[in-house]
Structures are given as C-alpha cells and as structure tokens.
N, CA, C and O atoms as a printed pandas DataFrame, in Angstrom:
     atom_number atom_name residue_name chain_id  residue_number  x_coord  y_coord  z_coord
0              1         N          UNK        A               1   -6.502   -3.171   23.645
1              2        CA          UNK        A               1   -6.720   -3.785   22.356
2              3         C          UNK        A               1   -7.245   -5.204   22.575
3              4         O          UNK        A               1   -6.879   -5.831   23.569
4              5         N          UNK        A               2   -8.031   -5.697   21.744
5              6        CA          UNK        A               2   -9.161   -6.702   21.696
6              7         C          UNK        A               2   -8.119   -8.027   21.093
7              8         O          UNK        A               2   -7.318   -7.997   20.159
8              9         N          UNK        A               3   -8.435   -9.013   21.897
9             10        CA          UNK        A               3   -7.752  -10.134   21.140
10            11         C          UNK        A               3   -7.997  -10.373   19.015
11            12         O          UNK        A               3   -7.292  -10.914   18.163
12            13         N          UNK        A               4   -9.166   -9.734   18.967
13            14        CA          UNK        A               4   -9.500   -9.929   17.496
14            15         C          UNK        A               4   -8.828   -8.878   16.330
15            16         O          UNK        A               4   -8.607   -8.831   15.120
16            17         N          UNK        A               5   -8.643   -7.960   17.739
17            18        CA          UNK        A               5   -8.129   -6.855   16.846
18            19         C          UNK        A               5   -6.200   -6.729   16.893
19            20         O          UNK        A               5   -5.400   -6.024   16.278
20            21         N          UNK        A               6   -6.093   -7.532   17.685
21            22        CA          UNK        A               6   -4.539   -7.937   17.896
22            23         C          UNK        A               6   -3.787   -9.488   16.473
23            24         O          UNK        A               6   -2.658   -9.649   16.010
24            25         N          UNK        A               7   -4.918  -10.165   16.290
25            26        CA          UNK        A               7   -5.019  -10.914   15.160
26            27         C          UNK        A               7   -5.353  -10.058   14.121
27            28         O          UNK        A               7   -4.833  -10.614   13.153
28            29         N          UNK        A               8   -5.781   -9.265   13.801
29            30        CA          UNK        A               8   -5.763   -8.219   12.440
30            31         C          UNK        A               8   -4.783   -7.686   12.159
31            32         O          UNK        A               8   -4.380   -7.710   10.996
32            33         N          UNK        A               9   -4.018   -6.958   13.291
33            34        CA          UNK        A               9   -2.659   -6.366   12.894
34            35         C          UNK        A               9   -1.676   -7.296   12.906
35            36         O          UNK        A               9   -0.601   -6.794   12.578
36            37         N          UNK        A              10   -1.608   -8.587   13.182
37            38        CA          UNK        A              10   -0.617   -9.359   12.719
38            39         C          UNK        A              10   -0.864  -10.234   11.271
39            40         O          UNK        A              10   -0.084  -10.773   10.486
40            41         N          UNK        A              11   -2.504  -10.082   11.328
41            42        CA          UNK        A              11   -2.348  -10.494    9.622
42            43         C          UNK        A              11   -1.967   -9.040    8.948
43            44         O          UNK        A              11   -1.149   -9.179    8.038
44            45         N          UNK        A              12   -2.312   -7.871    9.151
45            46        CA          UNK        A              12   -2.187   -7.395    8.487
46            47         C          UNK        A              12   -0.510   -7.052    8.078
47            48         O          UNK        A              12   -0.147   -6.664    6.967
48            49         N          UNK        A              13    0.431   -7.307    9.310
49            50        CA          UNK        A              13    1.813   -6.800    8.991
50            51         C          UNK        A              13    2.308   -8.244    8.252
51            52         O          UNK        A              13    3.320   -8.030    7.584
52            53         N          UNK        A              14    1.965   -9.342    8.206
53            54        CA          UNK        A              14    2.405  -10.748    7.591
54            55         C          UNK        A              14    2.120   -9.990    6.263
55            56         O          UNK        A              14    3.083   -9.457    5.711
56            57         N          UNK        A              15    1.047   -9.904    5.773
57            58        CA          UNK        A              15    0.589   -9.551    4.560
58            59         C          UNK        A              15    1.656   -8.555    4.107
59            60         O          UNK        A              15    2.215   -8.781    3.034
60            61         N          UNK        A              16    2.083   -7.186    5.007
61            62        CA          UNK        A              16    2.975   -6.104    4.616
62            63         C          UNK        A              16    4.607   -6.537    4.119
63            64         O          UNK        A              16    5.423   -5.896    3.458
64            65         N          UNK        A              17    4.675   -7.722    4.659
65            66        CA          UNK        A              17    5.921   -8.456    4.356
66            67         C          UNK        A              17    5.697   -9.242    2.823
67            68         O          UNK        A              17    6.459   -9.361    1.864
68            69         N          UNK        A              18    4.378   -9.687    3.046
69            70        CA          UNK        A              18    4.596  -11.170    1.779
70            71         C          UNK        A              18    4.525  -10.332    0.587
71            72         O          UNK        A              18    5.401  -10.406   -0.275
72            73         N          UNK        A              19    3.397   -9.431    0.476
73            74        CA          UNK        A              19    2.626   -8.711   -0.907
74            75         C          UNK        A              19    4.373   -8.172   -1.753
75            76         O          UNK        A              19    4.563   -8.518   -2.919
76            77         N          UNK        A              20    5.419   -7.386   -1.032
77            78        CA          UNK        A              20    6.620   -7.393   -1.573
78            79         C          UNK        A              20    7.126   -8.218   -2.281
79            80         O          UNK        A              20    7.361   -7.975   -3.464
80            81         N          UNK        A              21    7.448   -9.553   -1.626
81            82        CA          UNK        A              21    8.240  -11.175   -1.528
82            83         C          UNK        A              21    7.236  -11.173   -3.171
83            84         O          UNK        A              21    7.781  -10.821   -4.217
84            85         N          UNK        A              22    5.908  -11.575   -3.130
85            86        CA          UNK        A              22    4.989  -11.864   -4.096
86            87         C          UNK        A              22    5.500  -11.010   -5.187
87            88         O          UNK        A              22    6.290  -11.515   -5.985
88            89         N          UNK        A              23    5.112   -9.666   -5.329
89            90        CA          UNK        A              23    5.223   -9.254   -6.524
90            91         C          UNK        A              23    6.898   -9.041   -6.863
91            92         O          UNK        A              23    7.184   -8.817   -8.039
92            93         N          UNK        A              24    7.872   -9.099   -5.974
93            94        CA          UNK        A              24    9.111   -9.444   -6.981
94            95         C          UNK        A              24    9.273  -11.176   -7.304
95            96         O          UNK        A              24   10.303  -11.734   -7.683
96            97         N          UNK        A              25    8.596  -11.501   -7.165
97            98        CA          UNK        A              25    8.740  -13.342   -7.928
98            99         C          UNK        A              25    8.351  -13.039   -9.081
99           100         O          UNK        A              25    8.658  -13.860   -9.946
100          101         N          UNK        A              26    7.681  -11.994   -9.469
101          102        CA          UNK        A              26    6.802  -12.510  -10.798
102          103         C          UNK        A              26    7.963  -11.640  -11.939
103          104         O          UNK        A              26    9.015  -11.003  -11.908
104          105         N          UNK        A              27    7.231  -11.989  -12.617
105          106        CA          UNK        A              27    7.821  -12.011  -14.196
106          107         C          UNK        A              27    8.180  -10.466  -14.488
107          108         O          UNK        A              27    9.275   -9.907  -14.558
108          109         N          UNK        A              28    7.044  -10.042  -14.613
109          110        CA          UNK        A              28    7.238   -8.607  -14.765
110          111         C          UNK        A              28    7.590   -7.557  -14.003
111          112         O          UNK        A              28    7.025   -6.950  -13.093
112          113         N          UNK        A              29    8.964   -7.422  -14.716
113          114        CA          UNK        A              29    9.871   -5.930  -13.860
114          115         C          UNK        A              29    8.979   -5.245  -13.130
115          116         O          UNK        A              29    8.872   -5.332  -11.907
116          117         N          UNK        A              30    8.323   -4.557  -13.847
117          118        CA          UNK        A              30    7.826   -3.260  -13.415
118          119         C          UNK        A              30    6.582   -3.017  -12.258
119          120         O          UNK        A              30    5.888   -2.035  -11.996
120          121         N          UNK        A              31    6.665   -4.695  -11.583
121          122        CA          UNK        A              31    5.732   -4.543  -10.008
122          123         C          UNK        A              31    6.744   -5.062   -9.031
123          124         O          UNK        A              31    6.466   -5.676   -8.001
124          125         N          UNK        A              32    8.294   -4.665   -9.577
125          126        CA          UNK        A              32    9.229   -5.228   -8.231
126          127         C          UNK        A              32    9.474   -3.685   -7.577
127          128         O          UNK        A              32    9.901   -3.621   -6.424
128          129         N          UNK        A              33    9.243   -2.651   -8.207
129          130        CA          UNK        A              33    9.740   -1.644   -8.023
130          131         C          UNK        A              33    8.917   -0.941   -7.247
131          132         O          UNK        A              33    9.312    0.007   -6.568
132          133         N          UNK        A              34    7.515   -1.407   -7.287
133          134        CA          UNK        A              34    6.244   -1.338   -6.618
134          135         C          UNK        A              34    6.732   -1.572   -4.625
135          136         O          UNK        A              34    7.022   -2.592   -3.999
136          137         N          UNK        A              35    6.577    0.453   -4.015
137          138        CA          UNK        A              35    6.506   -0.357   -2.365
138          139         C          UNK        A              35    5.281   -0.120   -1.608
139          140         O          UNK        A              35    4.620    0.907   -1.454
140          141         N          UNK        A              36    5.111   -1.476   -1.113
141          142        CA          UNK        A              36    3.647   -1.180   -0.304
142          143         C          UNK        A              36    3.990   -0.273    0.598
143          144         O          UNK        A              36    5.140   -0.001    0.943
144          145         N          UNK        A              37    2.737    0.323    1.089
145          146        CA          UNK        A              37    3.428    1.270    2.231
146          147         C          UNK        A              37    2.340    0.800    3.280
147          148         O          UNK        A              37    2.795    1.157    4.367
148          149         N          UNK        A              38    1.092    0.158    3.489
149          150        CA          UNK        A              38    0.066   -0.292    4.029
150          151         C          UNK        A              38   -0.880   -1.287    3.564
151          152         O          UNK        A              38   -1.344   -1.426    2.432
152          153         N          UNK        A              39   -1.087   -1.943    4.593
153          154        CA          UNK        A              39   -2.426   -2.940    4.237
154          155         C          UNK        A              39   -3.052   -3.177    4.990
155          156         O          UNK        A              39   -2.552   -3.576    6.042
156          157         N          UNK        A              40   -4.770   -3.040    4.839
157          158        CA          UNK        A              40   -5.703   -2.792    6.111
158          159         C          UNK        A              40   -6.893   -3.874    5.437
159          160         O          UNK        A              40   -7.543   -3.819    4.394
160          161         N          UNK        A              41   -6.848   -4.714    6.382
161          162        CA          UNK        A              41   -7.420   -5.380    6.459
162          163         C          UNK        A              41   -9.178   -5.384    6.664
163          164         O          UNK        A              41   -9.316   -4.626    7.625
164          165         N          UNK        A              42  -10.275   -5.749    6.340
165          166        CA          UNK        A              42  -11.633   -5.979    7.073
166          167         C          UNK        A              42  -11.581   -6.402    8.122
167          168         O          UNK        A              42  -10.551   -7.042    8.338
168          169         N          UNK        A              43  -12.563   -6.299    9.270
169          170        CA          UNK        A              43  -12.956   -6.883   10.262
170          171         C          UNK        A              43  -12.597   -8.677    9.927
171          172         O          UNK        A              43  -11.696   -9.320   10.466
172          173         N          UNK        A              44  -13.313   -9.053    9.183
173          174        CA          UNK        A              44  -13.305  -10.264    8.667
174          175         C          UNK        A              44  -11.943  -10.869    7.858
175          176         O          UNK        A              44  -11.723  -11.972    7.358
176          177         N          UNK        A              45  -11.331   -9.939    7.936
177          178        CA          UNK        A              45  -10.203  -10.833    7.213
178          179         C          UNK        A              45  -10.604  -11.536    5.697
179          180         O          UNK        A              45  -10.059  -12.532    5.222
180          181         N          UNK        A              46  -11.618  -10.802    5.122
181          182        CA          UNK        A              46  -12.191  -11.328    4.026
182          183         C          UNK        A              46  -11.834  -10.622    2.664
183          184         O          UNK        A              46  -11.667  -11.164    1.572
184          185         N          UNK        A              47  -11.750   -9.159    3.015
185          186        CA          UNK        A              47  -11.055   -8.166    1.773
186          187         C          UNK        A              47   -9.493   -7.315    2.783
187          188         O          UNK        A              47   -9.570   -7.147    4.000
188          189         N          UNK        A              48   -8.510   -6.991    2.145
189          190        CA          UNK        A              48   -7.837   -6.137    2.028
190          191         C          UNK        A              48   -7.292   -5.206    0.715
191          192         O          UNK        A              48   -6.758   -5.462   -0.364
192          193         N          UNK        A              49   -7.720   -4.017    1.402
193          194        CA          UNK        A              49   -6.731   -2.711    0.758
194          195         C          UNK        A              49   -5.112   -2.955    0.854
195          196         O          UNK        A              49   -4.420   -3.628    1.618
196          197         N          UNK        A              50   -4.880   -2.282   -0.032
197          198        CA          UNK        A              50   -3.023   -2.920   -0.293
198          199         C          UNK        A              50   -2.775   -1.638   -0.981
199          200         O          UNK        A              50   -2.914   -1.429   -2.186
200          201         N          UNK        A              51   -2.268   -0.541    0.211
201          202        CA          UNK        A              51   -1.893    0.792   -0.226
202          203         C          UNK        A              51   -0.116    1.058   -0.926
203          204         O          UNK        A              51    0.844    0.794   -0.202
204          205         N          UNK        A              52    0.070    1.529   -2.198
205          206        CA          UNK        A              52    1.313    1.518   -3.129
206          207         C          UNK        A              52    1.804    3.275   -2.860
207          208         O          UNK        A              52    1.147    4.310   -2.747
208          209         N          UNK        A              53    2.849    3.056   -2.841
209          210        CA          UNK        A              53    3.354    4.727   -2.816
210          211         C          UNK        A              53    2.995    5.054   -4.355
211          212         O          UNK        A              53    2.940    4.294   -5.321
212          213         N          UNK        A              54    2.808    6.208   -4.271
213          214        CA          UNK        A              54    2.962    6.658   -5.374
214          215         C          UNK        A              54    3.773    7.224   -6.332
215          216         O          UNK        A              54    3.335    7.233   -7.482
216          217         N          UNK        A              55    4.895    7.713   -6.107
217          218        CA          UNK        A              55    6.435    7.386   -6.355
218          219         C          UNK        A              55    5.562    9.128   -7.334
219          220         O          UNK        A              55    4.660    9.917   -7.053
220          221         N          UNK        A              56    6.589    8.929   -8.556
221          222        CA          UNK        A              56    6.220   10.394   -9.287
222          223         C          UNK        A              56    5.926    9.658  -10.308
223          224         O          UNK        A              56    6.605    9.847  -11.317
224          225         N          UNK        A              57    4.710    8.486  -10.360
225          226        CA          UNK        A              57    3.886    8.156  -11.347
226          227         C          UNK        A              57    2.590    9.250  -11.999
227          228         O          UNK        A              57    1.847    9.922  -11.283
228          229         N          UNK        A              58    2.560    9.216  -13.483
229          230        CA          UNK        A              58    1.509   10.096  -13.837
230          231         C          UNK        A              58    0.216    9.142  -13.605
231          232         O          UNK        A              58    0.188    7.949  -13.304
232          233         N          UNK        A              59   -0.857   10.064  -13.845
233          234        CA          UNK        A              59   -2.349    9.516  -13.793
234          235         C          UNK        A              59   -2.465    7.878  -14.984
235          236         O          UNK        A              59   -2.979    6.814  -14.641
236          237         N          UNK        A              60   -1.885    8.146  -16.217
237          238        CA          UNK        A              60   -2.247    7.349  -16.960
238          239         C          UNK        A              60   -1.071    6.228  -16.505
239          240         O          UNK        A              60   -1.352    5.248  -17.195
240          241         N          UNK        A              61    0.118    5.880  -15.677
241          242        CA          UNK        A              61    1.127    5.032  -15.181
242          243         C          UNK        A              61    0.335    4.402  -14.472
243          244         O          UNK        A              61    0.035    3.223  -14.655
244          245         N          UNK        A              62   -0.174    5.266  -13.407
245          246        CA          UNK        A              62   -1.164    4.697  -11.848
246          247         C          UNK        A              62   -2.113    3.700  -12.340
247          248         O          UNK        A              62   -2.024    2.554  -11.899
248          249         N          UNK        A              63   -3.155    4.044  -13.341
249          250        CA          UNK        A              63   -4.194    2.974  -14.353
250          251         C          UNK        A              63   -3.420    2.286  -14.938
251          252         O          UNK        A              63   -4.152    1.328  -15.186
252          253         N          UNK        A              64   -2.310    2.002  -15.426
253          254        CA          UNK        A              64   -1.370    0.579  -15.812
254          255         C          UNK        A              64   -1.088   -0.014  -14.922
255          256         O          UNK        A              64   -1.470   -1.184  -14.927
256          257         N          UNK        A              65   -0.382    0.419  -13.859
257          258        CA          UNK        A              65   -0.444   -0.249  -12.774
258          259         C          UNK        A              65   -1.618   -1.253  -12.210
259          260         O          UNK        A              65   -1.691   -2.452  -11.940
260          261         N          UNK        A              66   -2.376   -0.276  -12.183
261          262        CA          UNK        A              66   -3.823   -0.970  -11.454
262          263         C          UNK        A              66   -3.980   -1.835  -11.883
263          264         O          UNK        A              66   -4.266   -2.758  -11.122
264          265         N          UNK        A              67   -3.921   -2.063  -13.047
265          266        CA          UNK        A              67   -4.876   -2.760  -14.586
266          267         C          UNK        A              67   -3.227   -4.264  -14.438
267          268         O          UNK        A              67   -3.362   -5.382  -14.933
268          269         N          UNK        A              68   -2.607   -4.055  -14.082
269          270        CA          UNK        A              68   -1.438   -4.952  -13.962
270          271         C          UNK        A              68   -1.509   -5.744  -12.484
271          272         O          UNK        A              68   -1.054   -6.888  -12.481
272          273         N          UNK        A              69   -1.978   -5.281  -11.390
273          274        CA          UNK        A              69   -1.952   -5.589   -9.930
274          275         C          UNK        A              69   -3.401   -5.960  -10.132
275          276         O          UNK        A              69   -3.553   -6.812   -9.257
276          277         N          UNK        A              70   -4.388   -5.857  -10.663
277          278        CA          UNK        A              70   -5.733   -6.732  -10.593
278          279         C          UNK        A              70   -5.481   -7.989  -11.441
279          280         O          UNK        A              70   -6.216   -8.917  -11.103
280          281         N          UNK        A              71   -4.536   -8.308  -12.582
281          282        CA          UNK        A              71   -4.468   -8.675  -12.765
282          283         C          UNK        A              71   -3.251  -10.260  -12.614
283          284         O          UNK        A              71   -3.245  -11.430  -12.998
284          285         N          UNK        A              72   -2.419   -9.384  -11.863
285          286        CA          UNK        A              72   -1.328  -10.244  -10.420
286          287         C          UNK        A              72   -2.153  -10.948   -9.237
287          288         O          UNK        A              72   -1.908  -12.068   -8.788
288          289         N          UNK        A              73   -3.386   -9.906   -8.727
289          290        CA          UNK        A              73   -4.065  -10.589   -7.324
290          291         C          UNK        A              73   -4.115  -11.667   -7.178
291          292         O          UNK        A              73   -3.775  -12.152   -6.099
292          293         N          UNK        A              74   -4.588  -12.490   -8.279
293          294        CA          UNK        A              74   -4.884  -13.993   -7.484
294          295         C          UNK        A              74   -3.330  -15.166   -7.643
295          296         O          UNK        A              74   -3.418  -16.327   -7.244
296          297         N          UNK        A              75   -2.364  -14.765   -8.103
297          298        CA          UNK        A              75   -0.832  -15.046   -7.684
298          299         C          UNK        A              75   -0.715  -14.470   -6.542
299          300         O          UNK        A              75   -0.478  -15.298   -5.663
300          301         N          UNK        A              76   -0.799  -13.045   -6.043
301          302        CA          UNK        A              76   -0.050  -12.584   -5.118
302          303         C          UNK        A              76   -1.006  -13.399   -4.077
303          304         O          UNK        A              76   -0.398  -13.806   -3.087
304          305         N          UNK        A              77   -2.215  -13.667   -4.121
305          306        CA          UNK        A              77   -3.067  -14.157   -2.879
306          307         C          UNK        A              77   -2.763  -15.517   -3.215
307          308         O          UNK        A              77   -2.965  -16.154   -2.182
308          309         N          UNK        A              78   -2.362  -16.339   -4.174
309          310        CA          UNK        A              78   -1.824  -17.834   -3.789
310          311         C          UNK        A              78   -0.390  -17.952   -3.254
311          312         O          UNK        A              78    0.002  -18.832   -2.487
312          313         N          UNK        A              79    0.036  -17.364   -3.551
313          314        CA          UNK        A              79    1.554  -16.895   -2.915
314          315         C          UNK        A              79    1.061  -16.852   -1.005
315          316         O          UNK        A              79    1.244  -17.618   -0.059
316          317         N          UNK        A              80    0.537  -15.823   -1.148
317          318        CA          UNK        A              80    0.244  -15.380    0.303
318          319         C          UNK        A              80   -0.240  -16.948    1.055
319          320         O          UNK        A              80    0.411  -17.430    1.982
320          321         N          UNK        A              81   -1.328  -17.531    0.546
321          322        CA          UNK        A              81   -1.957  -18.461    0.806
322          323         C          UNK        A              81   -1.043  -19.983    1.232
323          324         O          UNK        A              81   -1.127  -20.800    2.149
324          325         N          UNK        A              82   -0.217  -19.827    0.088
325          326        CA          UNK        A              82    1.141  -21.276    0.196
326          327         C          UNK        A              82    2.085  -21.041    1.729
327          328         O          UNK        A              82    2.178  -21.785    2.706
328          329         N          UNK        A              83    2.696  -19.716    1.455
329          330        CA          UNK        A              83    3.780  -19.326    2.236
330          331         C          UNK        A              83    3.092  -19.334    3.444
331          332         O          UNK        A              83    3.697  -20.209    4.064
332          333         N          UNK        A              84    1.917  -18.778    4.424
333          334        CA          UNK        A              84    1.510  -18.470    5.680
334          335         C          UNK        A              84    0.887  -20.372    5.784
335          336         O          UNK        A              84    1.265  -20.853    6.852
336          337         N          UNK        A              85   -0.002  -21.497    4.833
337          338        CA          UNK        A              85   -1.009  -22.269    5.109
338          339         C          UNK        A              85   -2.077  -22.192    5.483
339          340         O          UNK        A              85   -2.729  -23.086    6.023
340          341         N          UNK        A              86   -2.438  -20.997    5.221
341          342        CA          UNK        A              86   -3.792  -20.157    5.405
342          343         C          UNK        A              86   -4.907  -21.098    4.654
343          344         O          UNK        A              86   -4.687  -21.563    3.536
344          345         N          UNK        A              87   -6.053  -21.320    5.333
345          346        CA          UNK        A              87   -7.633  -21.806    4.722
346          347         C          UNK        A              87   -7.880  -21.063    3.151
347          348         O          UNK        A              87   -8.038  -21.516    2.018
348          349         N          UNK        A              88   -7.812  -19.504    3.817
349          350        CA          UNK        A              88   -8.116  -18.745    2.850
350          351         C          UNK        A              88   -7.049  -17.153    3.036
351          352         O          UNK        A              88   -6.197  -16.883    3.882
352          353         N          UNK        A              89   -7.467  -16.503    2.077
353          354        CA          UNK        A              89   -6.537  -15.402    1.912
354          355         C          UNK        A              89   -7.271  -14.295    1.867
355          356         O          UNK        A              89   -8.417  -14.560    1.505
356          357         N          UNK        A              90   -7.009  -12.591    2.191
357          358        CA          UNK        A              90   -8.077  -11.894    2.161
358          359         C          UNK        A              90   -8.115  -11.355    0.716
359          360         O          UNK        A              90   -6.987  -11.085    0.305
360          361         N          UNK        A              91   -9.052  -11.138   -0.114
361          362        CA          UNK        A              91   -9.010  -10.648   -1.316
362          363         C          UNK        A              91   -8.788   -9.230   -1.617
363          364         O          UNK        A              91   -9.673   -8.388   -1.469
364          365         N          UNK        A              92   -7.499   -8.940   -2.079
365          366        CA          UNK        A              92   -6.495   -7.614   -2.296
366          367         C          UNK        A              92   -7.164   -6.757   -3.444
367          368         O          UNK        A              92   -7.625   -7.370   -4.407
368          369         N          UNK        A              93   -7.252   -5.309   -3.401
369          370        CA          UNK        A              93   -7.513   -4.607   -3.095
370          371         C          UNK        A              93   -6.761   -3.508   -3.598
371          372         O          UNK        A              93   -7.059   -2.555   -2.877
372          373         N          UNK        A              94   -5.777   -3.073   -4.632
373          374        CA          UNK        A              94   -4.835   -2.279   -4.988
374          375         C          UNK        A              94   -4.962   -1.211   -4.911
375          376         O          UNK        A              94   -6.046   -1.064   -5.475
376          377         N          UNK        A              95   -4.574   -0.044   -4.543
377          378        CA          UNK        A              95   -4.683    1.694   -4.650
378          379         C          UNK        A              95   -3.336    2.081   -4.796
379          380         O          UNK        A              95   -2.393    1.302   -4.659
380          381         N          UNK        A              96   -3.222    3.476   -5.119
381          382        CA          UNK        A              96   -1.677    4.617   -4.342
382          383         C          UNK        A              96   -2.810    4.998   -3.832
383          384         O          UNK        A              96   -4.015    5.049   -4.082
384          385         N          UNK        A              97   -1.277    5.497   -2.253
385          386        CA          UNK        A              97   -2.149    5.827   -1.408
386          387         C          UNK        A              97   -1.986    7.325   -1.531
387          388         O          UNK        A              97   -0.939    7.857   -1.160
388          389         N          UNK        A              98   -3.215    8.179   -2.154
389          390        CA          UNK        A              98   -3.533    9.683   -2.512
390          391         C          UNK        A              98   -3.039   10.388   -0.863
391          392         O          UNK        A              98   -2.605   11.540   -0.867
392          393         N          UNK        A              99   -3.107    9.886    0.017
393          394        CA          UNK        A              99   -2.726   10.582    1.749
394          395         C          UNK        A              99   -1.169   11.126    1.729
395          396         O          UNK        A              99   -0.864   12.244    2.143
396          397         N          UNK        A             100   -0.128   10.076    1.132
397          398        CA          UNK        A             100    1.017   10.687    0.887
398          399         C          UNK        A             100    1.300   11.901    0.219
399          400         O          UNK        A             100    2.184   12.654    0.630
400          401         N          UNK        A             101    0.401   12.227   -1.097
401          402        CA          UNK        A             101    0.560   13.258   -1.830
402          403         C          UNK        A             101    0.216   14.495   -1.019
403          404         O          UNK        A             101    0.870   15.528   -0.880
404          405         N          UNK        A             102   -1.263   14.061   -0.388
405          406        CA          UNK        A             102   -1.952   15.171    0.440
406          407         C          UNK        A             102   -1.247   15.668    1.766
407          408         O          UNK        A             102   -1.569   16.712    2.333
408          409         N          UNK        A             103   -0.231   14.795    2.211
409          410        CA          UNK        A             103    0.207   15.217    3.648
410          411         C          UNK        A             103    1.798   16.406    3.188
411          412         O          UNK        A             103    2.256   17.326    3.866
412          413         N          UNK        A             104    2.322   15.832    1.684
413          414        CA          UNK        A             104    3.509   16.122    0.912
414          415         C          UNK        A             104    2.922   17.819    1.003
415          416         O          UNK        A             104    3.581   18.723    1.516
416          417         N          UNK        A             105    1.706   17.971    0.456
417          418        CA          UNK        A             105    1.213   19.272   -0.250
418          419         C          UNK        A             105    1.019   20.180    1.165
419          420         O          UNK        A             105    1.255   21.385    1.071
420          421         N          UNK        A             106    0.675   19.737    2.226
421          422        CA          UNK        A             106    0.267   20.348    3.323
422          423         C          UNK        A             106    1.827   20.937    3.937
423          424         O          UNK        A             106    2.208   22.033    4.348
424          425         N          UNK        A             107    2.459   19.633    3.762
425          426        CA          UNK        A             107    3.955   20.500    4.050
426          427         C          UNK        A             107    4.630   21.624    3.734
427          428         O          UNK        A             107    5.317   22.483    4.287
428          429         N          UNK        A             108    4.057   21.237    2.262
429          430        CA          UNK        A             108    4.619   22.600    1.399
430          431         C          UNK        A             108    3.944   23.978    1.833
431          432         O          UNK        A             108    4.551   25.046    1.918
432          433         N          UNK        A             109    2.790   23.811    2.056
433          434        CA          UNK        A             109    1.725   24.837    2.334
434          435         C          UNK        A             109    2.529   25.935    3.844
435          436         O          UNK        A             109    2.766   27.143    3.874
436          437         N          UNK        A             110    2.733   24.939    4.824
437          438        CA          UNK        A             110    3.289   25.408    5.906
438          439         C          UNK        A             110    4.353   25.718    5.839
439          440         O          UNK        A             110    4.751   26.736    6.406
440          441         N          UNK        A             111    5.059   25.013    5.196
441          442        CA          UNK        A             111    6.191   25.956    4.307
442          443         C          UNK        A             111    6.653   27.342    3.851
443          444         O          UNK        A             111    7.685   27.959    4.118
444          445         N          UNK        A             112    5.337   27.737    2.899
445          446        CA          UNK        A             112    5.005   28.617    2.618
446          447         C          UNK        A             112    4.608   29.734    3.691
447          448         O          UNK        A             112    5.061   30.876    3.775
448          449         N          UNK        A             113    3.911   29.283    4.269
449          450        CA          UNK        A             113    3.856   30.195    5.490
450          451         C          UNK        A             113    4.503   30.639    6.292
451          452         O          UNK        A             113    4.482   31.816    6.653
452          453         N          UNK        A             114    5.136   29.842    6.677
453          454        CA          UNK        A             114    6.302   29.838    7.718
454          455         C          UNK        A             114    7.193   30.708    7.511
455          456         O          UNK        A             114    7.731   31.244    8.480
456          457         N          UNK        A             115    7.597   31.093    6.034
457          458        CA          UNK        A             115    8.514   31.929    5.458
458          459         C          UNK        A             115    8.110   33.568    5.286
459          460         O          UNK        A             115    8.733   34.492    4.764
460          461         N          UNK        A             116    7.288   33.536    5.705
461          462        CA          UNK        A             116    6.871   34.828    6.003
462          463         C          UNK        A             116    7.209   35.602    6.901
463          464         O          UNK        A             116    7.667   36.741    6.801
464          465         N          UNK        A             117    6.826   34.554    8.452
465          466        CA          UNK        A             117    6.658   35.117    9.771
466          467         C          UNK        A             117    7.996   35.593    9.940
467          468         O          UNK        A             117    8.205   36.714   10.403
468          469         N          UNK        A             118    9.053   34.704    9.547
469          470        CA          UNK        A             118   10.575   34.667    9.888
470          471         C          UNK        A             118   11.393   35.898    9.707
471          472         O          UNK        A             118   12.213   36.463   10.430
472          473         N          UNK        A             119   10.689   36.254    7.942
473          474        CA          UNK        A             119   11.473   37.450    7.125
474          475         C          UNK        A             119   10.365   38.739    7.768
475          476         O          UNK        A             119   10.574   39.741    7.085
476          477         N          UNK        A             120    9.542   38.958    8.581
477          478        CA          UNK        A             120    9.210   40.126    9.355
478          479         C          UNK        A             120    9.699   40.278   10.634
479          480         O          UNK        A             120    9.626   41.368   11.201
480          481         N          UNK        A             121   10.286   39.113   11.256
481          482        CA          UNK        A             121   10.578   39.494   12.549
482          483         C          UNK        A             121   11.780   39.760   12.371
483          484         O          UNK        A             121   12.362   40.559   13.105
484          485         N          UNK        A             122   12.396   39.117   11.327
485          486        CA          UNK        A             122   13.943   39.755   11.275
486          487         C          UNK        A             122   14.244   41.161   10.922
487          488         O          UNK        A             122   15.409   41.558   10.905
C-alpha cells in the first residue's frame, strides 16, 4: 500500500467516526438514529460518498432522508472541518448503501437452496 493511499484510509476512517459525532449534535432526532456503515473517499480527498444502512426504511423515508442529509452537509462538513483543523473538508455525498439489501437477498437465495439438498439426502 502506497503512502497516498494509506492517508485515504485514515481520512477516510476519521470521517467514519466524526459523520456519527456530527449528525447526533444536530437538532433533529431523526439523523441520530442514522448509522454510517462506510465512507469512501476520492483520490483527491475532494468528494466523499457517506454510505447509511438502510435499516427497514421505505422508498419514500430514504428521499426524506436524503432531502434532510443534503441539507445537514455543510454542518456535518464544518463540524468535520473544526474538530480534525483541516484546510478543507471532502464534500459528502449521502446514499443507503443498496449492497446490504443485495448481499441480505443473496443469502436468502442460498438459503433457499440449500434446503433442498439436505431434505433429499436425508
């Protein structure tokens, strides 16, 4: 691993700590409950993605959310910015991360399968 790329994953796990700290300061309940589960940084340290579980939010919850965390970013990135003394901060990036659901569904799938082989050999 590359010295540049050894400075990415330590901004990026600082960030995995603060983006929490940040959104339970603020006002509104309903982004303390919010857990990051990832944050991936650019090469540049100029944008980050800031991946949210998706908990058993519906489609139209997930777009409140969003529409609430674009509208938190530039707190959560002065926050970030105060607490580290950073020049600058990378500009966040909100999603759920859709991979949890997809890896959840694949389980089930093999699941499904699995229960087959078992009840013929027995």
């Amino acid at each position: 691993m590359t010295e540049a790329q050894i400075k990415l994953k330590r901004t990026e796990s600082v960030l995995l700590e603060l983006i929490p700290q940040a959104l339970g300061a603020m006002n509104d309940k309903r982004l303390h409950s919010l857990n990051v589960i990832e944050v991936k940084c650019s090469r540049g340290k100029s944008d980050a993605k800031v991946y949210i579980h998706p908990n058993e939010f519906t489609e139209q919850e997930k777009q409140d959310y969003i529409k609430l965390l674009k509208n938190a970013r530039p707190i959560v990135e002065t926050y970030c910015l105060k607490d580290q003394g950073w020049y600058r901060c990378p500009k966040f990036t909100f999603e759920f991360d859709e991979q949890f659901e997809k890896s959840n569904h694949l389980d089930e799938l093999f699941k499904k399968i699995a229960k087959p082989v078992s009840e013929e050999e027995a």
